[in-house]
N, C-alpha and C positions, 0 to 999 in steps of 0.2 A: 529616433522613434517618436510616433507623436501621442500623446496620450488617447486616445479615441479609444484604441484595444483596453486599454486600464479602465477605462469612464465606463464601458459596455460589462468587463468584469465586475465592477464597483455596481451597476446595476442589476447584473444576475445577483450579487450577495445580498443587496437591500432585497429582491424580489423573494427569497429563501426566508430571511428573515420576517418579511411581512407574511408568506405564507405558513411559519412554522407558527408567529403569532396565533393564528386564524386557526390555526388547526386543521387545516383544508389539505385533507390530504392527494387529492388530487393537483391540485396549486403546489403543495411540497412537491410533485411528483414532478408536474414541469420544470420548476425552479431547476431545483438538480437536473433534470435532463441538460437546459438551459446556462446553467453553470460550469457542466461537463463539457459541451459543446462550446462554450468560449475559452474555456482554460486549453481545448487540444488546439485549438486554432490560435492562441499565444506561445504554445509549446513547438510553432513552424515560427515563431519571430526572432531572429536571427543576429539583429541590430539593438540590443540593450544598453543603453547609455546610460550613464547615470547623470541625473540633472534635478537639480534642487527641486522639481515640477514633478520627477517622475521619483524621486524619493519618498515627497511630500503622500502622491498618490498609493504608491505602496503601503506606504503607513497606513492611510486608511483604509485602504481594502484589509490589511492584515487586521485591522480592528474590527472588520466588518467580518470576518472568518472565525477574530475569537467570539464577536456575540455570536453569531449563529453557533459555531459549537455548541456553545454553554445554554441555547435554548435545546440543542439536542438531549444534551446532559438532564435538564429537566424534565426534558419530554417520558426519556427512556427512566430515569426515577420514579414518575407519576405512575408510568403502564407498570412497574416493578412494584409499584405499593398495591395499586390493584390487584393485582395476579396474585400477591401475596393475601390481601382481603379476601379475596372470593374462595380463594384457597382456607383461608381458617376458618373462614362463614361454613366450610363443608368440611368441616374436621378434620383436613390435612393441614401437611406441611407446608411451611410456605413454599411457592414455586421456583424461586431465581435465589442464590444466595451468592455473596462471593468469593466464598470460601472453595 
């Protein structure tokens, strides 16, 4: 297999990650469309080799999946503090708990 489909996946996750930076939720919106659309069309490749090239690439895409998570993580924190703000600012409860 030759890396092209990894290089192209390694670029939908940098494009995720720059978009969730930006907070462009629009940009987020493609990213993932863009990142869906590449992961189905490696889920038809068939020929998986393992090669010190295609290891190396795995590694980093799978680092590029853990920072994007963990700016999800953040994201959905930040909207979880607000909702709970706006929510005591009006004299309820906070809104999300996780209990």
């Amino acid at each position: 297999m030759n890396l092209q489909p990894l290089a192209q996946l390694q670029a939908r996750h940098e494009a995720l990650i720059a978009a969730l930076d930006t907070n462009d939720i629009d940009a987020i919106g493609k990213a993932c469309t863009g990142l869906d659309e590449t992961l189905t069309s490696l889920g038809s490749v068939q020929a998986w080799v393992a090669t010190p090239e295609l290891k190396a690439a795995a590694e980093r895409i799978g680092g590029l999946a853990d920072a994007a998570a963990m700016r999800l993580n953040v994201l959905a924190d930040q909207a979880r503090r607000r909702a709970d703000a706006l929510a005591i600012a009006r004299g309820r409860a906070p809104t999300y708990s996780r209990s």
